[in-house]
Structure formats: C-alpha cells, structure tokens
C-alpha positions in Angstrom: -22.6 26.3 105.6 -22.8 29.4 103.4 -20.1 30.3 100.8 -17.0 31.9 102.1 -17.4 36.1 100.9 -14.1 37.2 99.8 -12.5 41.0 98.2 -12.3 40.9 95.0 -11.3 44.3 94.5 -8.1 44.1 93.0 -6.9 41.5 90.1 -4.6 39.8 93.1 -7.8 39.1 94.7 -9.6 37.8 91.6 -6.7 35.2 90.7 -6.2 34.2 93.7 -10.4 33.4 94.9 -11.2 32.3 91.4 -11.9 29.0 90.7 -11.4 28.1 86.6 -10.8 24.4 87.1 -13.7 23.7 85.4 -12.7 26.2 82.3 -9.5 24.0 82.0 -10.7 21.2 82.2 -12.8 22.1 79.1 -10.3 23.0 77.3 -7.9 20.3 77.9 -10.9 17.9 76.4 -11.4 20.2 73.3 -7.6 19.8 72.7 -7.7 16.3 73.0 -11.0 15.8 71.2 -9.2 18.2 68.1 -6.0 16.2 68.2 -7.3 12.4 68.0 -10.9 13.6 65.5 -10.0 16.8 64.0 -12.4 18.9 66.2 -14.9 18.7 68.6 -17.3 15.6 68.2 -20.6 17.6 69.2 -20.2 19.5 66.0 -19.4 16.5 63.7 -21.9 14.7 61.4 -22.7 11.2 62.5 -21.3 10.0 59.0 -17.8 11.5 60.3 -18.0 9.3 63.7 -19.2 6.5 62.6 -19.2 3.8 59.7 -21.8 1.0 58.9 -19.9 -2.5 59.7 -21.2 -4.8 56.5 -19.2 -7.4 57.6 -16.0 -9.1 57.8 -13.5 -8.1 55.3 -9.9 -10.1 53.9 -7.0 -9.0 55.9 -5.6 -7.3 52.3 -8.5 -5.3 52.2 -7.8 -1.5 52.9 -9.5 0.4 56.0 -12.2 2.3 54.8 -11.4 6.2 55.2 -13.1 8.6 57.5 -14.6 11.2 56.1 -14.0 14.6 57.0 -16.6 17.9 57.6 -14.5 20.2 55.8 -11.1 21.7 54.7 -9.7 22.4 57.2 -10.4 19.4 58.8 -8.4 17.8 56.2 -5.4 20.5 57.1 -5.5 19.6 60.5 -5.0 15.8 60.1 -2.2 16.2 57.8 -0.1 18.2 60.1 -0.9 16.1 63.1 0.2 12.9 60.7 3.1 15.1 59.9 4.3 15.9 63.2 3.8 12.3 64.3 6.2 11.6 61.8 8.6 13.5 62.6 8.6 12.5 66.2 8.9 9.0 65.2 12.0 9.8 63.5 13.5 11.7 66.2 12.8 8.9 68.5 14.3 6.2 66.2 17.3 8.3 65.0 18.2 8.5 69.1 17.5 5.9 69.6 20.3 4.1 66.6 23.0 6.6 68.4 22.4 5.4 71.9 25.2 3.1 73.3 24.6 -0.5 73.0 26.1 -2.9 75.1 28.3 -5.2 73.3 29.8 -8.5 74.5 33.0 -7.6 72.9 35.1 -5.1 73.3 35.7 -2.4 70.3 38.5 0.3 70.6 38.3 3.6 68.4 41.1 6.3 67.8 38.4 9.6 68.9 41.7 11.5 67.3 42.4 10.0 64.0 41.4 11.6 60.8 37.9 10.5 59.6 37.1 10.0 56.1 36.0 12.5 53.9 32.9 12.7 52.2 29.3 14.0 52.0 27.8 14.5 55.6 25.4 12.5 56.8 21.8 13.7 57.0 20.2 12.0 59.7 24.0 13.0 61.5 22.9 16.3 60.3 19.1 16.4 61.8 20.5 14.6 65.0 22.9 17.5 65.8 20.1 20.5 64.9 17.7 18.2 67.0 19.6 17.2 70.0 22.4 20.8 70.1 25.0 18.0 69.9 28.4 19.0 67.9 31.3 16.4 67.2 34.3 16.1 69.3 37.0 18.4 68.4 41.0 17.5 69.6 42.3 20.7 71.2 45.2 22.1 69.7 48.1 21.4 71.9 48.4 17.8 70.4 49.5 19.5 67.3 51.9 22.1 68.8 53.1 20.0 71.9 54.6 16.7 70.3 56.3 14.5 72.6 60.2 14.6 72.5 61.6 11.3 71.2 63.3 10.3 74.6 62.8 6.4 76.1 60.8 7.2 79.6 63.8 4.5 80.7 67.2 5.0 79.0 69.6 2.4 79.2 73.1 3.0 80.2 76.2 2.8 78.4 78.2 -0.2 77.7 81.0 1.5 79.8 78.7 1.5 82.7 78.9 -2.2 83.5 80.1 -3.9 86.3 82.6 -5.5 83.6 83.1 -3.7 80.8 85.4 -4.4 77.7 88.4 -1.4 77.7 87.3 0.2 74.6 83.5 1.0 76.1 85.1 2.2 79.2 87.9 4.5 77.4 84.9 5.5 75.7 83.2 6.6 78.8 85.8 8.3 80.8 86.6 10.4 77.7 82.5 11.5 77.5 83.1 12.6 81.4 86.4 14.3 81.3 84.8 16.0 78.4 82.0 16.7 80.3 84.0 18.3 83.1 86.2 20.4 81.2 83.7 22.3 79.5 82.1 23.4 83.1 85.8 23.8 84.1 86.2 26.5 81.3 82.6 28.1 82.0 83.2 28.7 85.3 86.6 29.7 84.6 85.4 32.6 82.1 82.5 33.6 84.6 85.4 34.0 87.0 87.3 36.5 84.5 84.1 38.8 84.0 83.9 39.2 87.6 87.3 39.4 88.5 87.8 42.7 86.1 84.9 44.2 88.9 87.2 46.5 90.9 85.8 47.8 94.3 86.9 50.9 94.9 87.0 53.0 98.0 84.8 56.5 99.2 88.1 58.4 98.8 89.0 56.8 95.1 85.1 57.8 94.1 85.6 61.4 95.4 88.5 62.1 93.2 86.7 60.2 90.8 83.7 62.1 90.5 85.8 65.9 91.2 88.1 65.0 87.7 85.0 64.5 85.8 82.9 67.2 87.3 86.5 69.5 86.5 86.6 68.7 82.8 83.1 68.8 81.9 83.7 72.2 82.9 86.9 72.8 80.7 85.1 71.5 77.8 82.0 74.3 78.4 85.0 77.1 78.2 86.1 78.8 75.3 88.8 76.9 73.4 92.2 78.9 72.8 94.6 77.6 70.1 98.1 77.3 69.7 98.8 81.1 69.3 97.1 82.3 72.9 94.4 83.4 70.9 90.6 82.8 71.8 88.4 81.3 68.9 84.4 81.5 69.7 82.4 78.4 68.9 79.8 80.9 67.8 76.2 80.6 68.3 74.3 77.9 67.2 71.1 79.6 67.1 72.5 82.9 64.8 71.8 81.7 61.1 73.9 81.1 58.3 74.8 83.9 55.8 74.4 82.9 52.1 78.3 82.5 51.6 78.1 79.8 53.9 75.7 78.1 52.2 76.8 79.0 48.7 80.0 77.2 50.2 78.3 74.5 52.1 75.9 73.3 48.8 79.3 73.6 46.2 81.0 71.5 48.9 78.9 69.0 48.6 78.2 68.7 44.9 81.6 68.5 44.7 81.6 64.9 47.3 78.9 63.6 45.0 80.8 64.1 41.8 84.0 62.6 43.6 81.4 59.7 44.7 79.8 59.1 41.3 82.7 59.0 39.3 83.8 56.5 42.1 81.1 54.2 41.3 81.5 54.4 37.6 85.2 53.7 37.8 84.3 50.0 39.5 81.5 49.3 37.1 84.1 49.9 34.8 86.5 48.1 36.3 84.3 44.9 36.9 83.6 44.1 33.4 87.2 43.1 33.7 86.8 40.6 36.3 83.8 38.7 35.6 85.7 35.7 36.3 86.4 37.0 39.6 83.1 37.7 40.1 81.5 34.2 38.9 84.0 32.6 41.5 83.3 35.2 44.3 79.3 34.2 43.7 80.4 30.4 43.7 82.2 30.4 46.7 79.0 32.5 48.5 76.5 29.6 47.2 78.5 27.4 49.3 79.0 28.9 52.3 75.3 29.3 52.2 74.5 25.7 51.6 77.1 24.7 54.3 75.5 26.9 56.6 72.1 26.1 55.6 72.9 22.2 56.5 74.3 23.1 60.0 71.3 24.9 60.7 69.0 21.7 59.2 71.9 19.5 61.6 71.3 21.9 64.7 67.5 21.6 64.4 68.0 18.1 64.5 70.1 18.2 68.2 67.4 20.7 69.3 64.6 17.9 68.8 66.0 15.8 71.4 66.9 18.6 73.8 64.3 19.0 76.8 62.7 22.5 76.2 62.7 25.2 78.5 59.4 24.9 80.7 60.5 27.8 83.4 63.5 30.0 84.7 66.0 28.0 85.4 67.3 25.8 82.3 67.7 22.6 82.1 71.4 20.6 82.9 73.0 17.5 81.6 73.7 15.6 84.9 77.0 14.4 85.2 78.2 11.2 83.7 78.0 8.5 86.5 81.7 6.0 85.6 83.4 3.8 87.2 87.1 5.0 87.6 89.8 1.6 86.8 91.2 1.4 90.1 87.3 0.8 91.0 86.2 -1.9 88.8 86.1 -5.4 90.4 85.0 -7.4 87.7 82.2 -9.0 90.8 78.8 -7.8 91.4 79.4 -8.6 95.1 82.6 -6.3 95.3 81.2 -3.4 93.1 80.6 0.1 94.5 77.5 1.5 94.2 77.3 5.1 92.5 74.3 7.2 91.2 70.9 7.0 92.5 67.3 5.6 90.9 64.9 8.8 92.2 67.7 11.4 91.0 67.3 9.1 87.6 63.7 8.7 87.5 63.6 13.1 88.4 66.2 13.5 85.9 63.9 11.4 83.5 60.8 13.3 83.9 63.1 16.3 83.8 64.3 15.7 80.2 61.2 14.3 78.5 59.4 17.9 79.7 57.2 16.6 82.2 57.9 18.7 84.8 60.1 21.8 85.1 63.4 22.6 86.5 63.8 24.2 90.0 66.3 25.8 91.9 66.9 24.7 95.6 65.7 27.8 97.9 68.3 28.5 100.8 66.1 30.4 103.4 68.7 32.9 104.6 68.2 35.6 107.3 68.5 39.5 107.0 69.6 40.0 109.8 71.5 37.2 112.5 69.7 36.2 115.5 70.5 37.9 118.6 71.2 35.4 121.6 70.5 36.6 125.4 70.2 35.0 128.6 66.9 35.8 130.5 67.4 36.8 133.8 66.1 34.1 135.5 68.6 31.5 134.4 71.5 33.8 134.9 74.3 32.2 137.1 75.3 34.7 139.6 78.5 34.7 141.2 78.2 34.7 145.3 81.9 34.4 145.6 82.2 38.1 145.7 79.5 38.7 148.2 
C-alpha cells in the first residue's frame, strides 16, 4: 500500500501530517550524550573515551582523570558538577525537615517566642527553595485575652444546704442589695416617662394657634412705654462713621477696664502665694485620688464580660435560701436555680457567646374569626 497523500497547504496541515519523531529522538540523545560526556561522542578523540587499563591499582590510589577536547568542555562539566551539587543539597536539606516518626511523643508551644539570633542559612535556602514562610500567630491572641473568670464558679458559703448565720446574713444582704438597685432604676425610668403628658387634638390646636400668634407679634414693630413706635431699622443700611467712631471707643474702653482687671489680680496674688501653694496642693491630690479610682475602676472592668452585641450583659439574680426555708437536710431542701441557666449564664460572662433578647412575635393586626357557611347552625324553629 502506497503512502497516504495529504494537504499541506497551510502550517495546520504541516504540524499536524508531519512526522519529526525521528528529529527528537536525536536530539533527546545529543542531550543525554552532552550531559553524561560533555558533547557528542562522534566528535571526541579516542583519548577522551577511553583510557589504557595497566593494571590493578591500591584502593588509595586516585581515578585517573579524563581528558577533555577543549574549553569549553571543561565549562560544561563544571556547571553540570555544580548543578548536581546543588540538587543534592536541596534533596538532603528536605529531606532533614521532613517529619520523622518518633516513638515518643514531643509537644511544642507553635506560639511562644523563639530565641533570637542569626538566621539560619540552610532555613534560609529552604524557604527561597521550597516558597515556604514560618508560621505567624494572628493578632487577636494579643488583643482578645481571655477574661480571668473560672469556666465553673463555685457558690457562696451562704448557698449551702447548712450554712453558718454570718455567711447567710452575708448573702441575703448581697440580694436585697441587688434588688434595690433595679427597684430604684426602674423607679427613675418610671419618673422620665411619667413627665410624658398626652395631650388631646383640641389642646394641640390652641397650642400651635398661641405660637403661630406670637411669632407674629414678635415680626411687628415694637412700641414703648410712651405709645410711641421705635423702628428696628434695617439691617442691611450701613453704619455711619459716628457709629463706628462710637462703637471702636466703646470698646477700647472694655479692654482698658479688662486689662487693668487682670493687672490688679497679678497684683493682688503676689500677696497670696501661700494661698496659692495650698490651692496647687490640694489639686495634686484630688488628681492622684482620682487617678487611683480610675487605676481601681480598670481593675472591676477586667473582670466584667465585655459587650459582644446590642443588648448588654446582666448580673442574674442572687439564687438564696430565705430562713424560714432552710432545713438543715439534703432530703427536705428546696430546689432553686437551674444548671443550663448556669452553664448559659457561664458562657455568657466569660464572652463566649453574646447576649440576646427573647423575640415576642406579635401581630399587626388581630385575626379575624368567621364561620364558613357550611358549618353554620341554622335555626328551623322559626320556619
């Protein structure tokens, strides 16, 4: 059978019913050959291929060296050797940081601070070589630190089944406490919005009609005492020059009245310097005394559950026994409080989750109830 005639009449055509396996083939060998001899062995000397064995040599004996056609040759060799090298370093440098199995176990703190020092170069090389960069802690450890609050509080002495008197005093006086503060928050929220007055349409009307009236009287012309009309003259008409003549002597003359003021209690403090030292004394203290309630207030504020959402946080109220309800018995004690509102109220205050508000679905508009027609009950009575 014939060869197959193709169209080759467009480089398409050409790529695609050529045949250059045999041209890469070739080349492939003349790379290899210039890779393991330093170039192609047709165009060596026999002296560069091969060596005259003159028998057997002691093992400290060196190799003898193969000689080389040229300069270049000698180039060539080098930078393979050189490259070899280098890719027997990357290998053994990834090699040392792979993961090796260990029989026992070794923990390490990825966050704590590592010594400092010169780097490392094969670190160095290993990073450039493999893109690799060091683990970095993210920045909310620093600014998120975890509020000093057990995850599992334990309760009051007072809270006991049996408490001693003192503990329990104690512990009634935190709750009454407790509950008198809402009492008197609630209280003053009542008094802002009991001074809310609703009026009625008709109260608005007259409302609205007095201020609409004097806005009105204030726009007119004033008249004084004597019936007669005074102007408030034009704004826009500019000032003559006696009444800026007046206007610039009447206020040199505040200035002067002003200065000699000020001179008069400089004067006057050189007298009291004593004052003065004790006036500056008593200031440094009330600064340092405020200073340390602030330092004190930061220090209640480290404890206190930070605000994650809209709806602050709340103390719960204080779960106690009241006297009449102590039995003194496990068996005959009265259960109060609940461990899931305790464990919520836990993740609550150590900032775990946030605060919510219960949602009360509520309606518009009521429902409107009808009966259908089919389940009316007539009345036949009056038929």
């Amino acid at each position: 059978m014939g060869r197959k005639r193709v169209s080759k009449k467009s480089k398409r055509s050409w790529r695609k019913h050529t045949d250059i396996a045999d041209v890469e083939d070739y080349l492939d060998e003349a790379r290899a050959q210039e890779r393991t001899t330093g170039g192609l062995v047709a165009e060596q000397a026999n002296d560069a291929l091969f060596f005259v064995d003159k028998g057997t040599e002691p093992p400290s004996a060196k190799r003898p060296k193969i000689a080389v056609s040229s300069k270049s040759t000698k180039d060539e060799d080098a930078t393979a050797r050189k490259a070899e090298t280098k890719t027997k370093t990357i290998r053994a440098v990834v090699k040392s940081k792979r993961p090796k199995r260990r029989k026992d176990h070794v923990s390490e703190d990825l966050w704590k601070d590592k010594a400092t020092g010169p780097p490392d170069p094969i670190d160095e090389y290993y990073r450039e070589v493999t893109r690799q960069r060091p683990v970095k802690a993210p920045t909310t450890m620093k600014l998120n630190k975890p509020l000093p609050v057990a995850a599992v509080e334990v309760a009051a002495a007072g809270a006991s089944y049996n408490p001693s008197f003192e503990s329990h005093q104690e512990l009634l006086k935190m709750a009454t406490e407790n509950a008198v503060k809402k009492l008197k928050k609630d209280q003053k929220a009542q008094r802002k919005l009991g001074s809310l007055k609703t009026t009625t349409s008709d109260e608005r009307e007259a409302i609205w009609l007095n201020e609409m009236t004097s806005s009105n009287r204030e726009d007119e012309e004033a008249i004084d005492s004597s019936g007669d009309v005074v102007s408030r003259g034009d704004p826009s008409q500019p000032k003559t020059r006696k009444q800026r003549r007046k206007e610039r002597e009447r206020k040199e003359a505040n200035d002067l009245v002003k200065k000699e003021r000020d001179e008069k209690q400089r004067m006057q403090d050189v007298y009291r310097i004593k004052a003065l030292k004790r006036e500056i004394r008593d200031s440094e203290e009330k600064s340092k005394v405020r200073m340390e309630e602030k330092k004190r207030k930061e220090e209640i504020n480290k404890t206190k559950p930070k605000r994650l959402g809209s709806v602050p946080y709340e103390e719960p109220p204080v779960v106690v026994q009241l006297p009449e309800e102590l039995s003194g018995s496990l068996r005959k004690l009265k259960p109060k409080g609940s461990i899931a509102f305790d464990r919520y109220d836990s993740l609550l205050k150590r900032c775990i989750i946030e605060p919510r508000k219960k949602v009360v679905k509520g309606r518009k508009y009521p429902l409107k109830y009808y009966t259908r027609k089919g389940h009316r009950d007539e009345d036949f009575s009056t038929m």
